[in-house]
C-alpha positions in Angstrom: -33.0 -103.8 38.0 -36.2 -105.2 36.7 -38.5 -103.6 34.1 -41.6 -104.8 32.1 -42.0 -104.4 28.3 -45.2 -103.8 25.9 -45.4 -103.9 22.9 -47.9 -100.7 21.4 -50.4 -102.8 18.9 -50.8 -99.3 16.7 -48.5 -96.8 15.3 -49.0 -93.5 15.5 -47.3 -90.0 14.4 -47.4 -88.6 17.2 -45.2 -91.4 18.6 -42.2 -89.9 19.9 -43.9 -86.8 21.3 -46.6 -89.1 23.7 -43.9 -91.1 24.7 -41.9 -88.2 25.9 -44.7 -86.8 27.8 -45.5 -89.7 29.2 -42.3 -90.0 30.4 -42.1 -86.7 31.9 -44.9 -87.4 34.3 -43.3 -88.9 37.8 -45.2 -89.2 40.9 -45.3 -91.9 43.3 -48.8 -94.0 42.1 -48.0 -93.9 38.4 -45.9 -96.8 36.8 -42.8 -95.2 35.3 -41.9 -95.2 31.8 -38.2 -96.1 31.2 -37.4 -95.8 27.9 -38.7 -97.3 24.5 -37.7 -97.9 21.1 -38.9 -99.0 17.6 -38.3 -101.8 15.8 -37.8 -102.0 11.7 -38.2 -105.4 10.4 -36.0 -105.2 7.2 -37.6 -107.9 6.0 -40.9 -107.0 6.1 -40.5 -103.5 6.9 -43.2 -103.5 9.7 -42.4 -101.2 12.1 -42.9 -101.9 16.3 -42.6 -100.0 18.9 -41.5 -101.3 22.3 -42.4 -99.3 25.9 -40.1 -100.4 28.7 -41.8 -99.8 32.5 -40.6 -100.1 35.8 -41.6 -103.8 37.0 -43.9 -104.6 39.4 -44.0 -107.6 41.3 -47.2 -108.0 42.0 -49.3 -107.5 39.1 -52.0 -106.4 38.7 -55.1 -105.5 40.5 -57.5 -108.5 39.0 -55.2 -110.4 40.8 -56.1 -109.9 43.9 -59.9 -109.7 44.0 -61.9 -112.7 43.9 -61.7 -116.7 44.9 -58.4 -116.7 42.8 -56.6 -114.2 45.1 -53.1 -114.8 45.8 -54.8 -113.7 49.5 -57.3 -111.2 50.9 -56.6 -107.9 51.2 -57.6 -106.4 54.5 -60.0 -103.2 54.6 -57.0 -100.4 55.2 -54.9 -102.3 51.7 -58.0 -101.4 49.8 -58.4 -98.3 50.7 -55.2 -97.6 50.2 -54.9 -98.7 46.8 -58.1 -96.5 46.3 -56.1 -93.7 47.8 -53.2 -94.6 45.2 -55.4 -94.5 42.7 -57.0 -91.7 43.4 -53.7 -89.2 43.6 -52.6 -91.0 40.0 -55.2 -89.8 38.9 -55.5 -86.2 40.2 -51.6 -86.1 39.2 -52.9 -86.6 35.6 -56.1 -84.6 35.7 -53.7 -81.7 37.0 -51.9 -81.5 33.8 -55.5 -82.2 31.8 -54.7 -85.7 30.5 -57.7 -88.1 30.9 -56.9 -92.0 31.2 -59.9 -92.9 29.6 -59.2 -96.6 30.5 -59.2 -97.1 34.1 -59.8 -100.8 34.8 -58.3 -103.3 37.6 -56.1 -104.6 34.7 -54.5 -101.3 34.4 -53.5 -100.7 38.2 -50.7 -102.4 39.0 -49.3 -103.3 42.0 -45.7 -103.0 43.5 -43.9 -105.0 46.2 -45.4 -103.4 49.0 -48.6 -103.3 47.6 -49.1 -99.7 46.7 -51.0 -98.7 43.8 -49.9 -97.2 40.4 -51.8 -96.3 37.4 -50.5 -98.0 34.2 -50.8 -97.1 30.5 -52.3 -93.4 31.0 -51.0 -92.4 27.6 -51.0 -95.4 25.5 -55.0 -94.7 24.8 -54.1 -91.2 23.8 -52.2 -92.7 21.5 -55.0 -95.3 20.3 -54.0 -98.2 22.2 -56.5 -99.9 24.3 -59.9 -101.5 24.2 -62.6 -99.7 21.8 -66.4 -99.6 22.2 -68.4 -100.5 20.3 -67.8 -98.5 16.2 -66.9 -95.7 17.3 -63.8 -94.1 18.6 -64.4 -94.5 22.2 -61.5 -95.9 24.5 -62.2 -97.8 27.4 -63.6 -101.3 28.7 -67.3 -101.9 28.5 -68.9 -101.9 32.5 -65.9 -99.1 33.1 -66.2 -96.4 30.6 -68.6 -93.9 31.4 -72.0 -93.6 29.3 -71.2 -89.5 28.8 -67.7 -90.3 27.5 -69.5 -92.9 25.0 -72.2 -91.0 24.1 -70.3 -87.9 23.4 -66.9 -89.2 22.6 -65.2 -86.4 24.4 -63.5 -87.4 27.5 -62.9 -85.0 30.4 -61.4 -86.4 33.6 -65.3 -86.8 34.7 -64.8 -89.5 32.5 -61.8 -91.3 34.9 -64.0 -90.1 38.0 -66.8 -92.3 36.7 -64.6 -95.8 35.9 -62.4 -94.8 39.4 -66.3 -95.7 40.9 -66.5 -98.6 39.2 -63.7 -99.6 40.4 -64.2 -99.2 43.6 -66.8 -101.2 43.9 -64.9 -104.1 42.3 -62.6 -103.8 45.7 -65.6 -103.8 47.7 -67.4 -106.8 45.6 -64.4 -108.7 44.3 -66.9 -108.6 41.2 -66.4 -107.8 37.5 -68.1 -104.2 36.2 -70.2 -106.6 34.0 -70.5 -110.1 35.0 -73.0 -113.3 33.8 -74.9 -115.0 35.3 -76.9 -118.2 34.4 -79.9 -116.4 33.8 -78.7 -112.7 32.5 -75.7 -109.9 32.7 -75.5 -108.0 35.4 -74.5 -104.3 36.0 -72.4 -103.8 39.2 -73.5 -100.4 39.8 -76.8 -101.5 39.1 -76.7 -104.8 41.3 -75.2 -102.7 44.1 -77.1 -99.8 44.4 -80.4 -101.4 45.8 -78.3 -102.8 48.9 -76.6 -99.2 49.3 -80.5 -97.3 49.5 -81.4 -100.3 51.9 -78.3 -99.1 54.1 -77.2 -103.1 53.9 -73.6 -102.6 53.7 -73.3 -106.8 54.2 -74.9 -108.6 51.2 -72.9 -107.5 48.2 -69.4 -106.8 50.2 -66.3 -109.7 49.0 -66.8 -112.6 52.1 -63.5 -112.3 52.3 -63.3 -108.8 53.5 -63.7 -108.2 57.2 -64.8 -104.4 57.7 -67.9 -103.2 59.7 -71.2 -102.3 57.4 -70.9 -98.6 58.0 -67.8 -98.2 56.3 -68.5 -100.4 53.4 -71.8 -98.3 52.9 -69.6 -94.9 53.3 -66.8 -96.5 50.3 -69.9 -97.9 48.4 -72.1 -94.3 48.3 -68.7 -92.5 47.5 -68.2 -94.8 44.6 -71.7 -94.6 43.3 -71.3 -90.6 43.7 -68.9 -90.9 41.0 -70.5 -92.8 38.5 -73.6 -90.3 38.9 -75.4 -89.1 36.0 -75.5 -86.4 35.0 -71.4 -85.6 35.3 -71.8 -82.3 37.0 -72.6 -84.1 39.7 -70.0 -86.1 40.0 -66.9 -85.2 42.8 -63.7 -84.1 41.1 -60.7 -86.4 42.1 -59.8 -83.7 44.9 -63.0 -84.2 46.8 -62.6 -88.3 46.6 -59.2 -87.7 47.5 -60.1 -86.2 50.9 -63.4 -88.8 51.6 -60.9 -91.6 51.1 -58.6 -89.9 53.3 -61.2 -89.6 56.4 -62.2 -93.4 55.4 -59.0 -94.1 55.7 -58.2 -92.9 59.3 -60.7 -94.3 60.7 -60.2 -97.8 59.5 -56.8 -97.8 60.2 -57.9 -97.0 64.1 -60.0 -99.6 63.9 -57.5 -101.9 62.6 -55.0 -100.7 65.5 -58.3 -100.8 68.2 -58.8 -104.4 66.8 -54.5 -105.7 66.9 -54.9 -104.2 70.3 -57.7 -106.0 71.6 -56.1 -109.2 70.2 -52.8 -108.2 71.7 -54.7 -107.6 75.5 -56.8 -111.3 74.9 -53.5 -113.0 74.2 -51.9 -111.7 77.3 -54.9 -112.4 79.3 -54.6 -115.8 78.1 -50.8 -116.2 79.2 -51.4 -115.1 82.4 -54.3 -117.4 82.4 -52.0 -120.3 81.8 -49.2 -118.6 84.1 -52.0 -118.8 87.1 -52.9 -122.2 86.6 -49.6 -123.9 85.8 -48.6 -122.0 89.3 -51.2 -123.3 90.8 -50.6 -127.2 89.9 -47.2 -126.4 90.6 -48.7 -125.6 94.4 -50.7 -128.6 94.5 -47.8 -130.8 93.7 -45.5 -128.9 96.2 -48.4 -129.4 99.0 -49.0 -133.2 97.7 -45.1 -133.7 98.3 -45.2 -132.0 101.1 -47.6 -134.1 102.7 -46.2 -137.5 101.6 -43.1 -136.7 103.6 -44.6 -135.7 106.5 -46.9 -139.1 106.3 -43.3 -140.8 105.9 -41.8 -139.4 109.2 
């Protein structure tokens, strides 16, 4: 069996307690926590402590977006890993613990591809990326501007980085990315396409998926970074747009392997007719010449 270890960067009281709720928490899109332990160096009498996870093959989701994909995921393995995502998340929420960290790095993916929500309790703990001075967890372009301004999280909080998300699986775009003339906001850079209904322009070239469904993924994800919070779905109501999304790309997908199925038979009965024909002609031609030779 294969398993992944991190190493926590802080040390808290509360230690053993996290650890053993975060352990507690199974469900199919979160990466589970093994075991741990903690380290005293005699010598210098630094503690560590050591999380050991379940391992997943293939890493994590920055991985696969962008000109440095291992390859192109198709429209139905996004949405899926949106899906994925998106019941992780609700899993959590039920049992009113808030990620506060949900970024690409943090969704990791297994061997056949399937999203699962790492690290949900390590920035409880402390552990993670802060913003700015205060106390804030999260990763600038993904936490959301309530959370930051208020420093109290509620899973409106997750909603909001979920969208961001999302639209780095549409994009293949960072949350915040430069330019050589300025930084850009994806939401912001998005969202003028989205009110233009173009569902082309600011899609990842690599992603082949009609306009209308990009648009429909694109407005859900901007719905969830909407200001102010209340107006924001709840994990649940994503949940079931993804869902509907979902089915009807995958019947596209299987309308699509069928047509290409039909066009490839069409094409060996093309080449069935015509090799049966020149086998005619050369049965006629033969045919002929020993007629001629009687």
């Amino acid at each position: 069996m294969l398993w992944a270890v991190k190493r926590a960067k802080v040390l808290t009281n509360d230690f053993r307690r996290e650890v053993n709720e975060m352990a507690s928490k199974h469900h199919p899109h979160l990466v589970r926590l093994l075991g741990f332990c903690i380290d005293v160096n005699e010598a210098t009498e630094q503690t560590e402590q050591i999380l050991i996870y379940e391992f997943m093959p293939n890493g994590d989701l920055e991985r696969w977006l962008g000109p440095g994909a291992a390859r192109p995921l198709s429209l139905v393995q996004r949405v899926d890993v949106m899906i994925g995502m998106a019941e992780g998340l609700q899993y959590l929420h039920s049992f009113g613990i808030v990620h506060r960290d949900i970024k690409p790095a943090n969704i990791l993916l297994d061997s056949n591809l399937q999203a699962k929500v790492a690290d949900f309790g390590l920035v409880r703990m402390g552990e993670g990326t802060t913003v700015g001075a205060t106390r804030v967890m999260g990763t600038p372009g993904y936490v959301d501007p309530a959370y930051y301004k208020s420093q109290k999280a509620t899973p409106l909080a997750d909603v909001h980085s979920f969208g961001v998300v999302m639209l780095t699986i549409l994009t293949a775009r960072k949350a915040v990315y430069n330019t050589e003339d300025s930084q850009i906001n994806l939401k912001q850079w998005v969202a003028p396409f989205v009110a233009a209904n173009d569902g082309v322009t600011f899609k990842d070239p690599a992603l082949d998926a009609p306009a209308d469904i990009i648009l429909r993924l694109a407005r859900l994800a901007l719905s969830c970074t909407a200001m102010p919070t209340a107006s924001r779905p709840n994990m649940i109501k994503v949940l079931a747009e993804l869902e509907g999304i979902r089915e009807e790309a995958s019947g596209m997908a299987g309308d699509k392997m069928a047509r290409r199925i039909d066009r490839e038979i069409d094409e060996t009965r093309g080449h069935d007719i015509e090799e049966e024909v020149a086998n005619a002609i050369r049965i006629g031609s033969s045919s002929r010449g020993e007629g001629m030779s009687e």
